[in-house]
Structures are given as C-alpha cells and as structure tokens.
SERO-4910 file (N, C-alpha, C, O; in steps of 0.05 Angstrom, whole numbers):
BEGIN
 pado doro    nc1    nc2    nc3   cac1   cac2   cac3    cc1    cc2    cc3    oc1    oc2    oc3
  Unk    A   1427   1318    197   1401   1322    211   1378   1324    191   1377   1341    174
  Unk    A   1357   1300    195   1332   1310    176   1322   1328    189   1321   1333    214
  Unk    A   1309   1342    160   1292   1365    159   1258   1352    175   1248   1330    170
  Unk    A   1249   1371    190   1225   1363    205   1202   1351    186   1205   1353    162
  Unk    A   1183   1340    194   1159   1330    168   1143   1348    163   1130   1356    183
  Unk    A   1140   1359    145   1108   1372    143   1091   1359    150   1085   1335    150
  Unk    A   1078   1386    162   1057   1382    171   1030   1377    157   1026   1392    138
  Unk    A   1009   1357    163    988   1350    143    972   1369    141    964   1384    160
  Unk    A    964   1372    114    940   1389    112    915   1371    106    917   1350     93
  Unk    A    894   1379    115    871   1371    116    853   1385     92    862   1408     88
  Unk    A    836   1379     78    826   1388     59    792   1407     72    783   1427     61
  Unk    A    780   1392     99    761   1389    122    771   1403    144    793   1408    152
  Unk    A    743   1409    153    750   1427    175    734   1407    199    709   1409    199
  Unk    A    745   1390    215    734   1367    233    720   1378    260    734   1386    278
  Unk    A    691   1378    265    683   1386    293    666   1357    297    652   1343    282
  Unk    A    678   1354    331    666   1343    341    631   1333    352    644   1323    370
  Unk    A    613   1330    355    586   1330    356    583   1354    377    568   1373    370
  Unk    A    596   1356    404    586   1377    422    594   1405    398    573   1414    388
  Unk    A    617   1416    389    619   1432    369    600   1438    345    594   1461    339
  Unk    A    593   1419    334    568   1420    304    546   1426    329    530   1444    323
  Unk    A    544   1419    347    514   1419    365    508   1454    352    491   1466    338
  Unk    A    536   1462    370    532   1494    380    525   1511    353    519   1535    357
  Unk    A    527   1503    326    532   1517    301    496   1511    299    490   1518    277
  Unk    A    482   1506    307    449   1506    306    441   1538    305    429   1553    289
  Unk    A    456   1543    333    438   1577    335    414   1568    352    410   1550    368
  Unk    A    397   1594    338    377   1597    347    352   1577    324    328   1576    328
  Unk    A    366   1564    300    350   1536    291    322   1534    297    328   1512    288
  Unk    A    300   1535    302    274   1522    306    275   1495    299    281   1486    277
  Unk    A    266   1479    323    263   1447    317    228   1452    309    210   1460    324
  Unk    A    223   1444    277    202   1438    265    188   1419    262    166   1419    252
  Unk    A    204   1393    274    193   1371    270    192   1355    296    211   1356    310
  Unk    A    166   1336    305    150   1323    320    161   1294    324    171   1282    305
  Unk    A    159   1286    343    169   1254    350    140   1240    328    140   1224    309
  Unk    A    127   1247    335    107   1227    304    116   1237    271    111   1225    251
  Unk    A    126   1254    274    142   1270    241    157   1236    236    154   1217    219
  Unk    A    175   1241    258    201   1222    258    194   1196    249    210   1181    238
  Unk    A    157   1187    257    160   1159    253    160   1144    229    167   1121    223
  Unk    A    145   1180    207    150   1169    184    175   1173    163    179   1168    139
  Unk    A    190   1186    184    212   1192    169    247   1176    166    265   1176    150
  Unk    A    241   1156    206    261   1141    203    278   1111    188    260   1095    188
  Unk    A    286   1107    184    284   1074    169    288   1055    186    297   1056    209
  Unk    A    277   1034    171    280   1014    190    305   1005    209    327   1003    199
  Unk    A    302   1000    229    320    994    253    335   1015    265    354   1011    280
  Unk    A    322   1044    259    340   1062    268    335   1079    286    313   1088    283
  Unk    A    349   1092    309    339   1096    328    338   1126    330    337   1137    352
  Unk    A    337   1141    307    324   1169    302    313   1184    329    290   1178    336
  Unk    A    322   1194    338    307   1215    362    311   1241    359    333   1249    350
  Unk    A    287   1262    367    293   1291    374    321   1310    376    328   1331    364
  Unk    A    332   1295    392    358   1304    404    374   1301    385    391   1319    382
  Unk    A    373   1270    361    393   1281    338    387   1296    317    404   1306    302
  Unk    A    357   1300    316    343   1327    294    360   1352    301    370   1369    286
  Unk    A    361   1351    336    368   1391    334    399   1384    344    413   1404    343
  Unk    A    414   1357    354    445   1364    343    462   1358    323    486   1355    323
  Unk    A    443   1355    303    458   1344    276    444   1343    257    460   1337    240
  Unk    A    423   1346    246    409   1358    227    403   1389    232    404   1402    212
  Unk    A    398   1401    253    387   1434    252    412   1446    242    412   1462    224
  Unk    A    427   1440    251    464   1460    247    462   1451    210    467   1465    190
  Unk    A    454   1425    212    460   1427    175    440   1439    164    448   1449    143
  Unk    A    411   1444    169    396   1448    156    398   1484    158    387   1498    142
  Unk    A    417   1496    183    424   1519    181    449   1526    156    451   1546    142
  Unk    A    466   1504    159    473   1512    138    473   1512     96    486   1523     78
  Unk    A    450   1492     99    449   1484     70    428   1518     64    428   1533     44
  Unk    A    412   1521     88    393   1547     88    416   1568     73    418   1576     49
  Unk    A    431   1573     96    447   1594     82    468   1589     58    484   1607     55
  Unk    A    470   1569     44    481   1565     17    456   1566      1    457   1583    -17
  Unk    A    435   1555      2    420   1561    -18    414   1597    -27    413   1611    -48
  Unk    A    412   1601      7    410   1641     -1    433   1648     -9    431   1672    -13
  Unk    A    456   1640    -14    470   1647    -28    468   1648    -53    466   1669    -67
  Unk    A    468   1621    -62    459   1612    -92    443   1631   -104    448   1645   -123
  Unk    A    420   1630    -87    396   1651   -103    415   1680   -101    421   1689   -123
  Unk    A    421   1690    -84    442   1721    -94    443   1721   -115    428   1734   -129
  Unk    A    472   1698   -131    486   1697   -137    468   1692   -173    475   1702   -195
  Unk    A    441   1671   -166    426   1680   -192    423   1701   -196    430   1712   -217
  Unk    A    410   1716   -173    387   1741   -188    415   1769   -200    414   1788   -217
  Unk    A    438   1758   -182    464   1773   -198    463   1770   -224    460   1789   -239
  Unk    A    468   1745   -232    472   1739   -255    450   1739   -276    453   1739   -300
  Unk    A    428   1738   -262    397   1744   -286    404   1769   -285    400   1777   -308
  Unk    A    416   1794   -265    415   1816   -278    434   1831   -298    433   1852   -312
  Unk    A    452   1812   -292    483   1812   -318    465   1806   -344    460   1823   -362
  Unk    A    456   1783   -344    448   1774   -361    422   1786   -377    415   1774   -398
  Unk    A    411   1804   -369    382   1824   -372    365   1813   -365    343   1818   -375
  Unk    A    368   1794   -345    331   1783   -336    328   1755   -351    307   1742   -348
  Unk    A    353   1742   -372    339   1717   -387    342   1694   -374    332   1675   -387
  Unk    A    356   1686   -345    365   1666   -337    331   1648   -330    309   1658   -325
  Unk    A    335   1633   -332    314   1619   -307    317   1602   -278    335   1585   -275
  Unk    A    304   1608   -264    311   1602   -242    313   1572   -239    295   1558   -247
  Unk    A    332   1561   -228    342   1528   -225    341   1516   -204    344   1532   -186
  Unk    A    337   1487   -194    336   1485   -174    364   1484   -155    385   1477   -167
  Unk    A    367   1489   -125    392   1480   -113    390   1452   -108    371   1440    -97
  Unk    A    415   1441   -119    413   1404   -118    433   1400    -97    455   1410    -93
  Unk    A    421   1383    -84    439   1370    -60    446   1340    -69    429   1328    -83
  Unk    A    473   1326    -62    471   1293    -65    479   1285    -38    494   1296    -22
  Unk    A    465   1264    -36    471   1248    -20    477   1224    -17    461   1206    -21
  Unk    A    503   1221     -9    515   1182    -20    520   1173     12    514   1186     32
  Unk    A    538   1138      7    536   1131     22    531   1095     25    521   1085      5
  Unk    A    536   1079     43    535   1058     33    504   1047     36    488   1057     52
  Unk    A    497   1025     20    474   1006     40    473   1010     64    495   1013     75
  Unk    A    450   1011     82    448   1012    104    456   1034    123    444   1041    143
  Unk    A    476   1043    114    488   1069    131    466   1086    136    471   1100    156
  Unk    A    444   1091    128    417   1115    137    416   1137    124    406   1157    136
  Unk    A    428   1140     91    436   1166     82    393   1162     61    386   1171     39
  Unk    A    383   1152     72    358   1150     57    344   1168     82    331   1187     73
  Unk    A    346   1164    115    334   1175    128    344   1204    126    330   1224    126
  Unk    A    367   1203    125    381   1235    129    369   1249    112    356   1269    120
  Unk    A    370   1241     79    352   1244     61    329   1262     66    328   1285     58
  Unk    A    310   1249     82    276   1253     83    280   1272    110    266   1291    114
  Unk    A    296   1264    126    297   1291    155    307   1317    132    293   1337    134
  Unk    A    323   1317    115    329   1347    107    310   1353     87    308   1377     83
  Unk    A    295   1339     74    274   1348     63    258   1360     77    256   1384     72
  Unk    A    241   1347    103    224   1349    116    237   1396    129    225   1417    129
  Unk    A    261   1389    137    269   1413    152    275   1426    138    265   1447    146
  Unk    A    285   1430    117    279   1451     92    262   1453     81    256   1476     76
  Unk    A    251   1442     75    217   1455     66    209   1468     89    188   1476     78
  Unk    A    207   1475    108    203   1491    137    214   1522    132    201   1543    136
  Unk    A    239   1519    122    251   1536    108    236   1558     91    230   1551     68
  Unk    A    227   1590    101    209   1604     90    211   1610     60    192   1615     45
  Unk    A    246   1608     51    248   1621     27    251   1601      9    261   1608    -13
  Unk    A    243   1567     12    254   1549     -6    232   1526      5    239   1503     10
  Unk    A    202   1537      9    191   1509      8    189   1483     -2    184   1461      8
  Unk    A    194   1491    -25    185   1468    -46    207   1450    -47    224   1452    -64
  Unk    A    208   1431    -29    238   1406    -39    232   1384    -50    211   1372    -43
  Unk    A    247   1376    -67    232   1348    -79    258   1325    -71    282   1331    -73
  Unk    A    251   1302    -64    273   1284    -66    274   1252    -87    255   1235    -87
  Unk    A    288   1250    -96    295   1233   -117    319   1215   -107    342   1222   -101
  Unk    A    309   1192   -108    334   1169    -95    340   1152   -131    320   1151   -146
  Unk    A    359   1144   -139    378   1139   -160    359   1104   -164    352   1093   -184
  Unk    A    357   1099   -143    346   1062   -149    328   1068   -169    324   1047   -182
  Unk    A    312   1092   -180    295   1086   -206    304   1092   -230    289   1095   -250
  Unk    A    339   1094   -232    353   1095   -251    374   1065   -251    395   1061   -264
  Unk    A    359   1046   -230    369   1023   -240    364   1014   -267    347   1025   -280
  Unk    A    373   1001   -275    353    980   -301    338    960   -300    345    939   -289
  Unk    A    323    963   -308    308    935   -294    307    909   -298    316    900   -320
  Unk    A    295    890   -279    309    866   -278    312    863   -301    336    863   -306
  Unk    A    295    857   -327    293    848   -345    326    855   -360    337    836   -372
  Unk    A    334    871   -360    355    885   -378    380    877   -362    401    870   -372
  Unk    A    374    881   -335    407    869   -319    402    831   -319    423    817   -320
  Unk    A    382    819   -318    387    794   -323    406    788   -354    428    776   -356
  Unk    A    392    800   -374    400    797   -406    433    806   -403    448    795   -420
  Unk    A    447    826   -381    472    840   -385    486    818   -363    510    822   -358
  Unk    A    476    800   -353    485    786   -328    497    806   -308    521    808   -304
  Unk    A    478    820   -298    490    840   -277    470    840   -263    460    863   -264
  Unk    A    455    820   -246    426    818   -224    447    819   -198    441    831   -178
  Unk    A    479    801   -202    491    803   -176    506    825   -173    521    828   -154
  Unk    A    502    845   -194    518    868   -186    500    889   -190    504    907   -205
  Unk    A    477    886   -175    458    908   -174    459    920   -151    453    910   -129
  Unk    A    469    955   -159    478    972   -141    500    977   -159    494    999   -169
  Unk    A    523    969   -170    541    970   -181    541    992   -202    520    993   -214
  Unk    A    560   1011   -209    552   1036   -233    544   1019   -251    523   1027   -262
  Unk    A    556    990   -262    536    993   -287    512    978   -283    512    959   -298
  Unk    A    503    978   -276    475    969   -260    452    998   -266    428    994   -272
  Unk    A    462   1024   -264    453   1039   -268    445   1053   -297    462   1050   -315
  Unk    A    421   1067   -302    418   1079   -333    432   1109   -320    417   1125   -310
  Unk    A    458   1115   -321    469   1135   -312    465   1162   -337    462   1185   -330
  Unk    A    466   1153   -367    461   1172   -386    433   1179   -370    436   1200   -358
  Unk    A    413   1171   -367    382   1183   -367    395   1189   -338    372   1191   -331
  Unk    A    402   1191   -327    395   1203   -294    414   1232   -294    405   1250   -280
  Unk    A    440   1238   -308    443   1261   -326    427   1276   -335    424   1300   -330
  Unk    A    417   1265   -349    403   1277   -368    370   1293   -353    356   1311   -360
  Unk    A    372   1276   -334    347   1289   -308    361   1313   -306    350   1333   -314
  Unk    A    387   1315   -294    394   1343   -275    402   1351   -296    384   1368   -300
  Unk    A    415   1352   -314    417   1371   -343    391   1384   -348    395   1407   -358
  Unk    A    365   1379   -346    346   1384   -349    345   1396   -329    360   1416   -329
  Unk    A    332   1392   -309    332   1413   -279    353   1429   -281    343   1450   -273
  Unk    A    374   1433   -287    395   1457   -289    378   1480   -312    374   1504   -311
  Unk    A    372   1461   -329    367   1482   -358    343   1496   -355    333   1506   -374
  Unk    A    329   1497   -325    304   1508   -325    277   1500   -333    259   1517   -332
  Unk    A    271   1468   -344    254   1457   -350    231   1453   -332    231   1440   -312
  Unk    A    213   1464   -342    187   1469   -322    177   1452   -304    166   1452   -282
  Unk    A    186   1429   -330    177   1394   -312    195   1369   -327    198   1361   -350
  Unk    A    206   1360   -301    212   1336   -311    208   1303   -298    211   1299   -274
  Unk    A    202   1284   -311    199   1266   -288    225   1243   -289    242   1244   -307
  Unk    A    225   1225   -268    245   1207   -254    237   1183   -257    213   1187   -253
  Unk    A    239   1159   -261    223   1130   -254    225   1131   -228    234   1149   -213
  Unk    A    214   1104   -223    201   1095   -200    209   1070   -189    201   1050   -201
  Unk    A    219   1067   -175    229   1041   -154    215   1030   -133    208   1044   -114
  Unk    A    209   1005   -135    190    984   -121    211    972   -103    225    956   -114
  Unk    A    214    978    -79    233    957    -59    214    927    -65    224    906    -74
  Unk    A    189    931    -59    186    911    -50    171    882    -73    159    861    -68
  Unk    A    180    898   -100    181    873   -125    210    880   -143    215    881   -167
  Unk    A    224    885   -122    262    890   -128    263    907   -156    284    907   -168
  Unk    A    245    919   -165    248    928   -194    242    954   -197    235    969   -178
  Unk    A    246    962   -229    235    986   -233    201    989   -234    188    970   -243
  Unk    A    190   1013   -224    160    999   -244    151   1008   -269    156   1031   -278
  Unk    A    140    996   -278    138   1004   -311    115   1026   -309     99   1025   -291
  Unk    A    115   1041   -325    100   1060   -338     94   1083   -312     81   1103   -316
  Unk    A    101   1080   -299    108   1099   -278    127   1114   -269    149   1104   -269
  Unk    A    125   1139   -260    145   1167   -256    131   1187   -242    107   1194   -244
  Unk    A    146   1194   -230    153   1221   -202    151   1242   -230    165   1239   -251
  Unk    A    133   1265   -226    141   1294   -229    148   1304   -219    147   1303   -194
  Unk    A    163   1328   -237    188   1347   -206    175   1377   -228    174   1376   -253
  Unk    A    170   1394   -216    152   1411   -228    176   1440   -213    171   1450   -192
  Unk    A    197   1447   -227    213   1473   -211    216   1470   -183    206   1490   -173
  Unk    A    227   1453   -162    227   1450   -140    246   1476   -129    259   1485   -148
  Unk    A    252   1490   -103    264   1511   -103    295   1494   -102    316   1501   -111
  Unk    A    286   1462    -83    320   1449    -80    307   1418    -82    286   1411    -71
  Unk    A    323   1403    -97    318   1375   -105    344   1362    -84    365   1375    -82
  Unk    A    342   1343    -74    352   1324    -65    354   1304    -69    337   1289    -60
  Unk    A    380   1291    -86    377   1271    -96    399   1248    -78    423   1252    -73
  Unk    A    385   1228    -72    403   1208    -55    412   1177    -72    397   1171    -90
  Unk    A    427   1165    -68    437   1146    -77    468   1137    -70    486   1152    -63
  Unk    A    469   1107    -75    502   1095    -80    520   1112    -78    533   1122    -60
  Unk    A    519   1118   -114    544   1124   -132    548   1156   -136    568   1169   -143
  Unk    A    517   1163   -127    530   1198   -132    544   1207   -141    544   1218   -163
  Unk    A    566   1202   -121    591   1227   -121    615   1214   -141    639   1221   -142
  Unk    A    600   1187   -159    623   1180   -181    622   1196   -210    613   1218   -212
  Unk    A    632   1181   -229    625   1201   -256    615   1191   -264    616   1167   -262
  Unk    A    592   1208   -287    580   1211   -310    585   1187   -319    604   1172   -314
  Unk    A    556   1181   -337    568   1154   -363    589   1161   -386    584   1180   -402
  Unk    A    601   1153   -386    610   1160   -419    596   1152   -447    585   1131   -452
  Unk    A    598   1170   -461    584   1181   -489    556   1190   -479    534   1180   -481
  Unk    A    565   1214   -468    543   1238   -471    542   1256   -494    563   1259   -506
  Unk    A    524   1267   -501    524   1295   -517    548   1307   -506    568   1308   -521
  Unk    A    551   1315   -487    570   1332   -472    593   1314   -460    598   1323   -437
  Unk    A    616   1283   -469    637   1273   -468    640   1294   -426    637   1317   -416
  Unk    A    648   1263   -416    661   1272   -396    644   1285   -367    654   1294   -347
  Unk    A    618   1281   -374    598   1297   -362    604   1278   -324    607   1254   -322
  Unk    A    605   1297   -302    594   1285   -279    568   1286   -270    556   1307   -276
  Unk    A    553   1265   -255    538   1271   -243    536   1306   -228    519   1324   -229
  Unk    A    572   1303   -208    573   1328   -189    577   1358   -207    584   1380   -198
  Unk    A    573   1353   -227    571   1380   -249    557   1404   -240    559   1429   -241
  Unk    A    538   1380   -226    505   1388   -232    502   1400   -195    484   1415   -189
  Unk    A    521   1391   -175    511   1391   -149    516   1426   -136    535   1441   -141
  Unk    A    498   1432   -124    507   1452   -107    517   1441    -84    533   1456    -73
  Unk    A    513   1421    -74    526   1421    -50    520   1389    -53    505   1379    -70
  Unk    A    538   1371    -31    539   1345    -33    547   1334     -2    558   1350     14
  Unk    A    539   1306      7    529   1293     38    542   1267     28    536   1255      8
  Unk    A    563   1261     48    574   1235     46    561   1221     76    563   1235     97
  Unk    A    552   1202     77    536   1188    104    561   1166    101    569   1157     79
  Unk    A    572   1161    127    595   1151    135    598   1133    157    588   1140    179
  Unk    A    609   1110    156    608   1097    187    622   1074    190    609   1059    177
  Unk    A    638   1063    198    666   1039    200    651   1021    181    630   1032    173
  Unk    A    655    994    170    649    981    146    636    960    165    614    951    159
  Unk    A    649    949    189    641    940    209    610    935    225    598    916    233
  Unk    A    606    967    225    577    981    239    556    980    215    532    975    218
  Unk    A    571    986    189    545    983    164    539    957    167    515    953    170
  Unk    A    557    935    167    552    908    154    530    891    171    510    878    165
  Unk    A    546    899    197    519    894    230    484    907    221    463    895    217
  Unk    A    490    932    219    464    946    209    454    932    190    431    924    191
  Unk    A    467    928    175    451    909    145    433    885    153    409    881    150
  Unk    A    451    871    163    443    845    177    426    838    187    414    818    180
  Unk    A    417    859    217    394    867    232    379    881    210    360    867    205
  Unk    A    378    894    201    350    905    172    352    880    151    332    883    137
  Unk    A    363    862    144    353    841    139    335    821    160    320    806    149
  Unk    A    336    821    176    334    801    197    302    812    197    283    797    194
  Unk    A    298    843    202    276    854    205    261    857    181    237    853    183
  Unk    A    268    861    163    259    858    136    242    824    129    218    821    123
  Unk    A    258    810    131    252    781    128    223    771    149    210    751    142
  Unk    A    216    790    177    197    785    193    172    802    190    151    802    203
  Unk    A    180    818    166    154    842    148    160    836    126    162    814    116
  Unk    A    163    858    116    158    859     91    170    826     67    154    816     51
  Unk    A    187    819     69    188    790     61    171    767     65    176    744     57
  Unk    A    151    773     76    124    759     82    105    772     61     85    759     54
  Unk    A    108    786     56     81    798     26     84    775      7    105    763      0
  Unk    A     64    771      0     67    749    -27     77    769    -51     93    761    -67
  Unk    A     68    791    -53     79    805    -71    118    815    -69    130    828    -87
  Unk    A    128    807    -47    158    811    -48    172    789    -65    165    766    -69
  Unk    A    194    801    -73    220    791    -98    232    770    -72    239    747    -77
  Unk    A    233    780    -50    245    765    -27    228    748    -16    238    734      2
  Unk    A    203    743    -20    186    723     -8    194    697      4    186    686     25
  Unk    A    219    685    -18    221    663    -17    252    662     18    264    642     27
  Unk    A    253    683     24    266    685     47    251    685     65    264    679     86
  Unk    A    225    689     69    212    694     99    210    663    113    201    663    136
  Unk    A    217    640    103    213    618    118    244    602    129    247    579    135
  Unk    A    261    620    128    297    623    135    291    617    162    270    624    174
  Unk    A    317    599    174    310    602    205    325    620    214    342    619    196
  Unk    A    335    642    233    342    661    238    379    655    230    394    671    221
  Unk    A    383    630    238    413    624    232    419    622    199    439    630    186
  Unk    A    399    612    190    396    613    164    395    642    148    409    649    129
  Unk    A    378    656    161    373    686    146    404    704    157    412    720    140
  Unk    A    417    704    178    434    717    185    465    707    164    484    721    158
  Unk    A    460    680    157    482    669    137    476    674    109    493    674     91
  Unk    A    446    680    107    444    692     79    449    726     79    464    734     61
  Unk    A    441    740     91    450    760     97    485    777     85    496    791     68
  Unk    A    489    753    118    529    758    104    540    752     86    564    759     85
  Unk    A    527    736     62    533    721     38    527    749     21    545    759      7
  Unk    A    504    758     23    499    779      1    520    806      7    533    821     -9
  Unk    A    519    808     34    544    834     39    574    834     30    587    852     20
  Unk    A    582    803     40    609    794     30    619    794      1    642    798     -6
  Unk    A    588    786    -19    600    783    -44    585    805    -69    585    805    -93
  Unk    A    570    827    -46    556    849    -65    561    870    -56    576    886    -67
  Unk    A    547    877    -29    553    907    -16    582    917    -18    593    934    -32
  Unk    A    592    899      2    614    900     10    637    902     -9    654    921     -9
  Unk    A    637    885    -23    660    902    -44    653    923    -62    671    935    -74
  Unk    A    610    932    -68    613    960    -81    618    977    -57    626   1000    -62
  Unk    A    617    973    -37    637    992    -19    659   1001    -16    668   1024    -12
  Unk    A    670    978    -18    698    983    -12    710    999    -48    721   1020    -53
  Unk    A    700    975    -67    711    995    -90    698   1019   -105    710   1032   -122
  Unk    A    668   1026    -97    662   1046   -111    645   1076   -102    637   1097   -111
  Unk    A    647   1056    -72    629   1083    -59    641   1097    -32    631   1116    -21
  Unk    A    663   1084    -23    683   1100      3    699   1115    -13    704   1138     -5
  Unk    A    712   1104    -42    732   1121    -50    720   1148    -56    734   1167    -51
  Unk    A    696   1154    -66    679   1178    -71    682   1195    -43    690   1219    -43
  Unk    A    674   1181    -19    673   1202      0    694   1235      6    689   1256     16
  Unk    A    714   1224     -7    732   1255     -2    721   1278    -23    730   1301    -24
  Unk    A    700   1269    -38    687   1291    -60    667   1309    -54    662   1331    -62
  Unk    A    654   1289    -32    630   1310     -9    646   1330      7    664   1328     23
  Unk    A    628   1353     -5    627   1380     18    623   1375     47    631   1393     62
  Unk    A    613   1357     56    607   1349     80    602   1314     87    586   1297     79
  Unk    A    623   1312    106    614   1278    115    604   1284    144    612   1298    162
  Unk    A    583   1264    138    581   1257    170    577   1219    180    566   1198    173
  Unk    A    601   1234    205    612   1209    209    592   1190    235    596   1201    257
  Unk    A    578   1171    236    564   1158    252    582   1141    270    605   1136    262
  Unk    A    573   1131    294    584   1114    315    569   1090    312    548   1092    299
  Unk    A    575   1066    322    574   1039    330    536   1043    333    520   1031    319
  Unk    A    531   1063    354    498   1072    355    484   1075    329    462   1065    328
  Unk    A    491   1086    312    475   1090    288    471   1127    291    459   1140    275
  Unk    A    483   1136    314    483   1169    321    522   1178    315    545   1170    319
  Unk    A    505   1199    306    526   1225    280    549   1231    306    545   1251    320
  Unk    A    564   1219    309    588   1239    327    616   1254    323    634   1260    338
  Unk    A    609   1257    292    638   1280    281    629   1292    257    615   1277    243
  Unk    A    632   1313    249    625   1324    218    646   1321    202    668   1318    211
  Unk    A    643   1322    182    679   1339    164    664   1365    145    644   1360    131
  Unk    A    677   1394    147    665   1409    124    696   1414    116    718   1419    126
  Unk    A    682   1408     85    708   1417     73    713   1448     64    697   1462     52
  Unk    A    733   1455     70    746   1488     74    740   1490     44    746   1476     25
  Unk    A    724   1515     47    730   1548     17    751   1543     16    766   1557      1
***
C-alpha cells in the first residue's frame, strides 16, 4: 500500500477579490474619477470600484508595513545612539509589458501620499536605466530592448544603495516613450522621499555582476515588492490593442521613434504588433520576467477584463 501524498504547501496565502475587498476596513477612498484620468494607462478601464477593492486593502496594507519599518528604525537609531539616518521604504513593482503594473504604480503613489505619516512618495520606473539607443545599437541589442542586458543595472544599484545610505539627494535619468530613448542631460531628483516606488521589467531579477559589493540584488534593497500578473494570452491581446491605439496618437507626432508606423493599415499594424510580441516581449516574458514572480511579497492576479480578481500574500 502507498503511503498517501503530501500535501502541498503553498509559500502564499490566496484570497479571492470578494475576500481582499473586505481587508480595506474602514480605508478612505481619496481619490476622484478625474484623479483616475490622469492616472490610468492607455486602454484601461480603471474605475472607482477597483481603487477601493483592490488598491485600498493594499494601500492599507503597505501603510501598515511602512509603520512598521519606521518602529523598527527609530528602534534601531536608538540602539544605535541616534546615528542612523532615516531611509526611504522602497516598494518594486514588476511585471510584464502591458499588464498595467505602470498604472498600479501611480494609483499607489497617488493613495499613499494621502497617507498622514508618509507623504512624500516618489516613483521611479527602470526604462531610464535603459542604455541608450546609441550604446544598444553599438552592443546589437535594439531587438532586445527590455532585456536585462539592455539595462545599466550597475547605476540603477547604485541609485538604491544610495537611497538606503541616507543620501540627501539623489537623481535617476529620464525616459522619453515618445523618441524611444534615454534623454540626455536630464534627471529626476529624489530629495529623502518617506517611500520610493520603483516600477519596471526586471525588478525582482539580480544585481549586475562586478559591483563594489560582488553578488548585489536589486531586492537587497526592497521593503516590500508587487508582481502585476495575468495569463500571457490577456497581456499579448492588451499589447496589441495599446499598439493599435498608440499608432492612432501618439505615433502620429513627427517627433515619435514610431512615426514611421502611423500610416499601417489596421491589418498591417495588428501583424506588426504580433511580430514584435512574438519575437521580443514574449519570450522576455516567458524567460525573464514570470520566472521572478514567486519573489514578490504580493501578486496580483488580473482577469481577461484587465480587473484584479485574486491576490497572493506571501506568509511571514
């Protein structure tokens, strides 16, 4: 007679959307259907109702990890006699193309800064730690842009190494969607934010190798981390349609890298589309940015709609 199977353990603690609803509380919805218009991305159908059942419950809980955190400094500035300095709480947020982890992004900014004891949020998205064209044409890596080495991953380290170490100010480059590049001589200051939010790709992969510090992760650096999640199926659709819509705006600027797409006939732009997903997105998905997802403290998993209908928190 075999012995029965063990039973699976889960690393996550799985609630359904009616369940995460109820973990809001008493939450205050802070933010306005005109908040939303500048906060959604394109093609997405952002409403009220998913601010307070799926962002308030999180924004209740990143609230109460950050008041933790801070405890847990002013503990340790007083171990320490008062020399620590205060650091920011860093959130990441990954995720594929398209999936909406850019809007999630800017809704938890927007609802934490609301937040009495942690106004100050700053957010930083990774595309200005691409390299720019100039340097990925010379490495032949323009078709693997998004790809880790596509990225200056030593300097974007070297950002949150800095924000960890208490540096009064530090700045980030700057990313142009709409001349596909970095821009030159330009940078974001981040001046002590109480919590930085930083969104991108690759997040939740590792560090460059040959740091000062051998071995270094990005998640070294994270207090807490957001996997944005959704069948490969529902991203690739989403992509498609935000190309489609992209190509009828903004690809019409004479100043866009994509210009030379706005005169596609719709059969045409939907086949260029699947061409770039099939032989770019789509396999940094599959090889470099789903395998990360089991590293986030929290996934949230989206439906066919583009709306959040399961969480995962992963168990203390």
């Amino acid at each position: 007679m075999s012995a029965p199977a063990a039973p699976s353990v889960s690393m996550f603690v799985e609630l359904e959307r009616e369940a995460w609803r109820a973990l809001r509380a008493s939450t205050p919805l802070t933010l306005t259907t005109e908040d939303l218009d500048g906060l959604r991305g394109l093609g997405e159908h952002l409403d009220l109702e998913e601010v307070s059942d799926v962002y308030l419950p999180l924004s209740r809980l990143l609230n109460l990890q950050v008041a933790a955190a801070q405890r847990l400094w002013m503990e340790q500035q007083a171990f320490l006699g008062g020399s620590t300095s205060k650091v920011p709480f860093i959130i990441a947020i990954a995720g594929s193309v398209a999936v909406g982890k850019s809007t999630t992004a800017r809704i938890l900014q927007a609802l934490l800064g609301r937040w009495p004891d942690h106004p100050r949020v700053e957010l930083v998205t990774t595309d200005g730690f691409l390299f720019p064209n100039r340097v990925l044409t010379e490495r032949g890596l323009m078709k693997r842009k998004g790809f880790p080495e596509s990225y200056d991953r030593r300097a974007l380290v070297r950002l949150l190494a800095e924000l960890k170490a208490g540096r009064p100010e530090v700045s980030a480059p700057v990313y142009s969607h709409l001349v596909y590049d970095v821009v030159p001589d330009e940078a974001k200051v981040i001046r002590q934010p109480d919590i930085l939010i930083l969104e991108g790709l690759n997040v939740l992969q590792s560090g460059a190798t040959g740091q000062r510090v051998p071995h270094t992760f990005l998640s070294d650096f994270f207090d807490f981390s957001i996997y944005v999640d959704a069948s490969e199926q529902d991203i690739r659709r989403w992509y498609v349609d935000r190309f489609l819509r992209l190509q009828q705006t903004a690809f019409r600027d004479e100043r866009s890298y994509f210009r030379r797409f706005s005169d596609l006939t719709k059969d045409e732009a939907v086949t260029m589309a699947e061409s770039v997903w099939g032989d770019i997105n789509g396999p940094n998905l599959a090889q470099n940015i789903a395998p990360t997802r089991s590293r986030a403290r929290l996934i949230l998993l989206k439906g066919p709609d583009h709306k959040v209908k399961r969480v995962r928190l992963r168990k203390l």
